[in-house]
C-alpha positions in Angstrom: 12.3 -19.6 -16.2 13.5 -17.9 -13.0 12.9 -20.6 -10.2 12.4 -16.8 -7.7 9.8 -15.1 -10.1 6.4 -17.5 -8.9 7.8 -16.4 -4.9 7.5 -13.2 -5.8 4.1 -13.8 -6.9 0.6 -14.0 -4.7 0.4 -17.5 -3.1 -2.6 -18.7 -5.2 0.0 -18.4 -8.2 -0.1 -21.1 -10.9 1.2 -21.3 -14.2 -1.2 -23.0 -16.9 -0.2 -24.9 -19.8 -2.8 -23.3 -21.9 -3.4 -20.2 -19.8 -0.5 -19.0 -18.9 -0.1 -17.1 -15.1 -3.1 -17.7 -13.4 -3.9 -16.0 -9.7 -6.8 -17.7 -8.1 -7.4 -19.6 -10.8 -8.2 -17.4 -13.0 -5.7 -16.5 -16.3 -4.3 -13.0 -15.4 -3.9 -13.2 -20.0 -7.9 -12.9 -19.2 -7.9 -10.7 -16.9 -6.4 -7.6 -19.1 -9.1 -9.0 -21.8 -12.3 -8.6 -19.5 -10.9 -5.0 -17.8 -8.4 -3.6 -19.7 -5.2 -2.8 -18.6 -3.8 -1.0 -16.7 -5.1 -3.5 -13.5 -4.6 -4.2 -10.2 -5.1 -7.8 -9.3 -6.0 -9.4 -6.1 -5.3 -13.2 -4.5 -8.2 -12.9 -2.0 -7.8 -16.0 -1.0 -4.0 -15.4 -0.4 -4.3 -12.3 1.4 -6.8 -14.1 3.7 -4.5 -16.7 4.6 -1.9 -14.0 5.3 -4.0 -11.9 7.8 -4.6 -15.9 9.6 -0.8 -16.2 9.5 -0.4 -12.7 11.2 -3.2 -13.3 13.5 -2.3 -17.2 15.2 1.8 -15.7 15.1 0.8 -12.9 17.4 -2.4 -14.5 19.6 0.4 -17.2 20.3 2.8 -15.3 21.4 1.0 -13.1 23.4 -2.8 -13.5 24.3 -3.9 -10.5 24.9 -3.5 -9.0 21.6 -4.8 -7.4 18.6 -4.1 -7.6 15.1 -5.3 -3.6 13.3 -4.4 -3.5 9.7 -2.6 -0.2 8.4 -4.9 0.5 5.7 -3.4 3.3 4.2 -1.7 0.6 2.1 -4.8 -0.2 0.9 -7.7 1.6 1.4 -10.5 0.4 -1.0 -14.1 -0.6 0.7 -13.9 -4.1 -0.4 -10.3 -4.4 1.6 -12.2 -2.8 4.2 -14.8 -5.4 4.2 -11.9 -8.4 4.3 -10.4 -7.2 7.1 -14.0 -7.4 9.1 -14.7 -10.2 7.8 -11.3 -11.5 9.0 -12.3 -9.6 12.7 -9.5 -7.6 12.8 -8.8 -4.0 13.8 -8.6 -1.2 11.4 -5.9 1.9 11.3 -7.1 4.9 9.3 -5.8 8.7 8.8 -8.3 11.0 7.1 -11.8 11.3 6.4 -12.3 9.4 3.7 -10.5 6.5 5.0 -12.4 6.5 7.8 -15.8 6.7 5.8 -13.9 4.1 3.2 -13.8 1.9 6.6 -17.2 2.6 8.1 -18.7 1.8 4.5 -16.5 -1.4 4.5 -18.7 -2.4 7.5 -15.7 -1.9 10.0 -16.9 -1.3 13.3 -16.6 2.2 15.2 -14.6 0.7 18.2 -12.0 -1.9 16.0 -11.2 1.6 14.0 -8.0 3.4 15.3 -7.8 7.1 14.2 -3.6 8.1 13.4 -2.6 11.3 11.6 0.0 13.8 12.7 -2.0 17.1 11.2 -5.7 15.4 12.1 -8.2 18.2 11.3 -11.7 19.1 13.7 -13.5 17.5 10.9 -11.8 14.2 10.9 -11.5 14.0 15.1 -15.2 15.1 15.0 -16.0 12.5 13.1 -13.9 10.0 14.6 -16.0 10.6 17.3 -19.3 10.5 16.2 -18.3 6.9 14.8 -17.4 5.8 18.5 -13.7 5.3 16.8 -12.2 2.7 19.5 -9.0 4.7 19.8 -7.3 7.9 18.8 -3.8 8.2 18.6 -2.5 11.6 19.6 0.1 12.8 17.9 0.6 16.4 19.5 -1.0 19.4 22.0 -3.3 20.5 20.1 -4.8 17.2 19.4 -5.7 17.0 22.5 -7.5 20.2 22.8 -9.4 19.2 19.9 -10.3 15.9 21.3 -11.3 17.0 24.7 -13.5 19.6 22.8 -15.0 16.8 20.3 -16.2 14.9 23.0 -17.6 17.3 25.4 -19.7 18.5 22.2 -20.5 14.9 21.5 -21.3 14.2 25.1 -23.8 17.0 25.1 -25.7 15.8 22.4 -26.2 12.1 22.8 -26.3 9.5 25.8 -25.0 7.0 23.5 -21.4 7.9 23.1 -18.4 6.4 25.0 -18.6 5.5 28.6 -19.6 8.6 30.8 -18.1 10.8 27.6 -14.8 9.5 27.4 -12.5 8.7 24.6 -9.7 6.2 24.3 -6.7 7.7 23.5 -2.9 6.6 22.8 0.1 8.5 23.1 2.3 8.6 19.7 6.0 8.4 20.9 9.0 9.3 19.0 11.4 6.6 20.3 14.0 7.9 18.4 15.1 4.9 16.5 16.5 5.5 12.8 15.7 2.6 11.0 17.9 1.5 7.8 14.9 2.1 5.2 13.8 5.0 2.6 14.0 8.2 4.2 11.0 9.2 2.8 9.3 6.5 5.1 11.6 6.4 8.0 9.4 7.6 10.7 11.1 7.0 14.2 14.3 9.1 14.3 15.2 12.5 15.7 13.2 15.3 13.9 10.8 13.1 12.6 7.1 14.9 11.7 5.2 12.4 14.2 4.5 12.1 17.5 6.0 13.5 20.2 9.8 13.5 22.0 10.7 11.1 24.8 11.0 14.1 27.2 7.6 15.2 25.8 5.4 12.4 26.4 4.8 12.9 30.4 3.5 16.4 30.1 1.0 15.0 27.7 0.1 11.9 29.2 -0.8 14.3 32.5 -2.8 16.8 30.6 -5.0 13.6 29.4 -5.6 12.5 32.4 -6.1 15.7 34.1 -9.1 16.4 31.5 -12.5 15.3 32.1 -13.0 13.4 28.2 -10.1 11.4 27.5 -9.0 8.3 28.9 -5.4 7.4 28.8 -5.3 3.9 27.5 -1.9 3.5 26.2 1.4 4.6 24.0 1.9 3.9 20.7 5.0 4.2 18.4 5.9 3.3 14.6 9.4 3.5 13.3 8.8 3.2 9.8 8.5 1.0 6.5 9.5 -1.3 4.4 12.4 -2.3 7.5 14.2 -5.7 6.8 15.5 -5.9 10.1 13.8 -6.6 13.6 16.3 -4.7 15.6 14.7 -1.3 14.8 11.2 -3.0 16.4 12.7 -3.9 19.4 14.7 -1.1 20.2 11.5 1.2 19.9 9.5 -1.3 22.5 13.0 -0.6 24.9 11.8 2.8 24.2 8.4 2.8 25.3 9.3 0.4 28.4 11.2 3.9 30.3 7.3 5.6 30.0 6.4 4.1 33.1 3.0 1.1 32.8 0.1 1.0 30.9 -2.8 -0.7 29.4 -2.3 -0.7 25.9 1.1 -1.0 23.9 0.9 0.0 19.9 3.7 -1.1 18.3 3.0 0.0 14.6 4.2 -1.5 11.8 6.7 -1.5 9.4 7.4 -5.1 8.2 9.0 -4.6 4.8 8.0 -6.8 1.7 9.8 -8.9 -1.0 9.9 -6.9 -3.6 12.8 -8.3 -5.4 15.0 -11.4 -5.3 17.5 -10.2 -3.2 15.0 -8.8 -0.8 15.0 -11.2 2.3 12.7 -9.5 5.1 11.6 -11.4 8.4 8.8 -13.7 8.1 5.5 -12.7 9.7 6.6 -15.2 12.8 10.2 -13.8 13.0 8.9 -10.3 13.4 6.3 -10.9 15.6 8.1 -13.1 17.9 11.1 -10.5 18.0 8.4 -7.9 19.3 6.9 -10.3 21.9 10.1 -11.8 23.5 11.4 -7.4 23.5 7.7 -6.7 25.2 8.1 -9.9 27.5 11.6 -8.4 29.1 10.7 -4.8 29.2 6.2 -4.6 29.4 3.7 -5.2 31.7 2.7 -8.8 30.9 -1.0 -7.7 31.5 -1.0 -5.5 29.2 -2.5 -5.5 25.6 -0.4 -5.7 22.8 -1.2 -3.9 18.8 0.1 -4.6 16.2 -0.4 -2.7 12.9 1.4 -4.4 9.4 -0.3 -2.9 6.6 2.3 -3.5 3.2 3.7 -6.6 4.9 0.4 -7.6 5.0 -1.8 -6.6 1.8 1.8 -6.2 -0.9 2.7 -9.9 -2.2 -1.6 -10.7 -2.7 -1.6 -8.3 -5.6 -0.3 -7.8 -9.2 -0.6 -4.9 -11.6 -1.2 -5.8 -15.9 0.0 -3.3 -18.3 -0.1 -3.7 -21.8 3.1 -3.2 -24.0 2.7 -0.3 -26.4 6.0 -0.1 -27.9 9.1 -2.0 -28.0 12.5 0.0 -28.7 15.8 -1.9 -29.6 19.2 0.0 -29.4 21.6 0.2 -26.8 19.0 -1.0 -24.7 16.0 -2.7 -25.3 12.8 -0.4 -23.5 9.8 -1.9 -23.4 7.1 1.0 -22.8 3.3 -0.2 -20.9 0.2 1.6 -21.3 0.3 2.4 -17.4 3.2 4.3 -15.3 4.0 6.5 -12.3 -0.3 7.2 -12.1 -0.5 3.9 -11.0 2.7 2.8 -9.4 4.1 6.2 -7.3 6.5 3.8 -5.5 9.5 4.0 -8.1 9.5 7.7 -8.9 9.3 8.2 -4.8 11.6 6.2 -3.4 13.3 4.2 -5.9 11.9 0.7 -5.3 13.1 -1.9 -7.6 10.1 -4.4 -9.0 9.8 -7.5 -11.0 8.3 -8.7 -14.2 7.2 -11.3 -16.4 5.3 -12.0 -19.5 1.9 -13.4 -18.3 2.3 -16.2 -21.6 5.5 -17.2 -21.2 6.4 -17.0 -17.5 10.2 -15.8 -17.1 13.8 -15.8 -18.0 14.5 -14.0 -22.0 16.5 -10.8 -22.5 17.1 -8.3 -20.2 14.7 -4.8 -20.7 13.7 -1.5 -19.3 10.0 -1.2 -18.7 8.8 3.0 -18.8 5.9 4.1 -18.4 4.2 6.2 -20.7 3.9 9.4 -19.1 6.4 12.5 -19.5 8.9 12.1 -16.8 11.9 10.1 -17.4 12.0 9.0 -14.3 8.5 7.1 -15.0 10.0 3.4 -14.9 8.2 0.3 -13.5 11.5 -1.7 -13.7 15.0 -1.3 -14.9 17.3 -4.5 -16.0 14.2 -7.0 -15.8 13.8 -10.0 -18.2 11.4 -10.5 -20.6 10.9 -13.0 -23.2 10.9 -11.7 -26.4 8.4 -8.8 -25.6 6.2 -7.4 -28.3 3.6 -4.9 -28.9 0.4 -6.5 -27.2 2.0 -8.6 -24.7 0.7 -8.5 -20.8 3.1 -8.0 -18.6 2.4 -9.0 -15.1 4.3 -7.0 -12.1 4.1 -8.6 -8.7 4.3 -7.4 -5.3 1.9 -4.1 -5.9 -0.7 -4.4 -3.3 0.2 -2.1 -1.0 0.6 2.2 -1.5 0.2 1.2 -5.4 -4.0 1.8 -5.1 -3.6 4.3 -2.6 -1.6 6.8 -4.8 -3.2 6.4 -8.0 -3.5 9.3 -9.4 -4.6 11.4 -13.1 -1.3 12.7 -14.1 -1.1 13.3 -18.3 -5.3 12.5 -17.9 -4.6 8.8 -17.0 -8.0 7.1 -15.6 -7.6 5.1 -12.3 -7.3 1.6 -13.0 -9.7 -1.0 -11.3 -9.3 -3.4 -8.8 -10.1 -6.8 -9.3 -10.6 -9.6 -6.3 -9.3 -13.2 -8.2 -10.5 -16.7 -6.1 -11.9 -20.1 -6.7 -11.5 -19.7 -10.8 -13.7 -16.2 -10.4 -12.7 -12.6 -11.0 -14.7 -9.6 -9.7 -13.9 -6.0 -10.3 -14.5 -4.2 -6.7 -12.9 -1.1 -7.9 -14.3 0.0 -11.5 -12.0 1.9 -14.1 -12.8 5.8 -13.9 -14.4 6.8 -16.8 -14.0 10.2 -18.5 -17.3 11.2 -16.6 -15.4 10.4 -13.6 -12.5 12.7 -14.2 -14.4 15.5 -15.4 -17.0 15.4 -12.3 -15.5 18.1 -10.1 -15.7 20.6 -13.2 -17.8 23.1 -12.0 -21.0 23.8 -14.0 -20.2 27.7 -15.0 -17.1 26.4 -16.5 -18.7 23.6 -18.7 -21.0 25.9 -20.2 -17.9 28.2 -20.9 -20.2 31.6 -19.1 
């Protein structure tokens, strides 16, 4: 066995004489049985002791702080119902995270509203939730916002204080981070938030206007970052922008996706961003946070089945799942691990494809399995985060469920779509073939 393969796994990982892998005591082999395959597979108790980790690091270090989870990693209503539980803040971007969050049972004011492109529909709604904060991106948000909540005001007593919404600046520190470019947010000519030299003419427009009240900055300079530099360097940023109440410093945190992956821990990255804030913030101020793959990635798994096995030149193992549920190889070109779920590491070295038609539909390349065969369930760690998010139907594939795994139980909080799912938008004329 490869003594790495269990670290890459969630940490309610076991491996059972009899069962094989288990996760939260409960044998992943049964798992694929009960739900099929493909599945996405959640250590709830895991990523609960994760958000504690995250949440005693940073109220430590600096009291007058708040934990808000970047949900787009994640953004299923049982996730959202965790992180409540758990009695921490909530990012979202879009309406249906935001309803996703509000269903979850995620308070109005612990939500924080993001987007760079946010639509009258979202901000309206945003509103009409009592959304604790909205980040503004840009101008025009603004004029939406100011809009929003002179509508609101004039409709209900029950809004914000005297008609007034919490806003924070997004800033562009202008920090390139050494990460996927695809998700390297911070740098010159990047699509969010707005340039050093831009942020005082917004944050005086804000204040000028009778609905918004200017409560902070916020910046982000991207994800899956192994380094803590690229954090501090964007606080130094913010620190030239003059005082305020609130400081949102993003995320970012990247994950251990393979064995020669060696992010910060939690701590490191944390306490890097508090003794940067301590030199160059107000120490009176608040302090956000917002991990969201850091967070949610290592608590969950995805099962595949193997369909095929092809010996040659190379040995491919193919899996009944793909780039429909796992975008994050075809996008950026992140490596992932593997394992048989019945016998746990080490064997011959394989490609694993996926079965839809793009060659560049690979879960892993050079991975090793031990002698795979058709039927086999292979387990693939590290997929909680963006994996659920960007499921999608391509070559008619059916969204694979998500099941929560603790104390020796599984529960599906996601269920598989079913061909009545996929053909629901089908408008009735069409059916009928008129």
């Amino acid at each position: 066995m490869n003594p790495d393969i269990l670290e890459l796994f969630p940490e309610g990982t076991a491996v059972d004489a009899d069962r094989g892998l288990t996760v939260g005591g409960v044998a992943l082999a049964e798992v694929a049985d009960r739900f099929s395959t493909p599945a996405y597979v959640v250590d709830e108790a895991g990523l609960r002791a994760r958000i504690r980790r995250y949440q005693q690091a940073l109220g430590a270090g600096w009291p007058d702080s708040r934990l808000v989870f970047a949900s787009k990693s994640f953004p299923c209503v049982a996730a959202y119902r965790l992180m409540a539980q758990a009695g921490i803040g909530v990012d979202v971007a879009g309406l249906g995270e935001l309803a996703a969050a509000l269903r979850g049972g995620v308070e109005g004011r612990n939500l924080v509203l993001h987007g760079n492109a946010k639509t009258s529909a979202e901000i309206e709604m945003a509103v009409a939730a009592g959304v604790g904060l909205v980040v503004v991106d840009n101008f025009d948000d603004i004029d939406r916002l100011e809009h929003a909540v002179e509508q609101a005001a004039q409709h209900t007593a029950e809004h914000t204080a005297a008609g007034r919404q919490d806003v924070l600046v997004r800033v562009l520190p202008e920090v390139r981070a050494d990460t996927y470019e695809a998700v390297a947010t911070g740098q010159k000519g990047s699509k969010f938030g707005l340039p050093l030299d831009q942020v005082p003419r917004a944050i005086e427009r804000i204040r000028a206007g009778a609905h918004l009240r200017m409560a902070g900055v916020h910046t982000h300079v991207g994800s899956q970052i192994l380094d803590v530099e690229p954090f501090a360097a964007a606080v130094r940023a913010l620190a030239g922008l003059g005082e305020f109440e609130t400081y949102n410093l993003g995320g970012g945190l990247g994950a251990r996706y393979t064995y020669t992956d060696h992010p910060p821990e939690p701590e490191e990255w944390i306490g890097a961003i508090i003794d940067t804030a301590r030199r160059h913030l107000p120490h009176s101020a608040r302090l956000m946070i917002e991990p969201g793959r850091s967070l949610v990635a290592r608590s969950g798994v995805t099962l595949y089945r193997v369909v095929n096995v092809k010996r040659g030149d190379r040995v491919t193992v193919a899996v009944d799942g793909g780039m429909a549920d796992n975008m994050e190889v075809a996008l950026y070109g992140q490596r992932f691990e593997a394992t048989l779920v019945d016998r746990v590491g080490g064997g011959e070295r394989v490609d694993i494809v996926g079965r839809h038609c793009e060659s560049g539909d690979r879960i892993s390349s050079g991975v090793t399995l031990r002698a795979p065969r058709v039927g086999d369930v292979v387990a693939v760690p590290v997929t909680g985060a963006y994996c659920h998010t960007m499921a999608n139907n391509y070559n008619g594939a059916l969204k694979a469920p998500v099941v929560f795994c603790a104390d020796g139980e599984a529960r599906e909080v996601v269920r598989r779509e079913t061909l009545g799912d996929f053909f629901a938008r089908d408008t009735s004329e069409w059916i009928d073939g008129s």
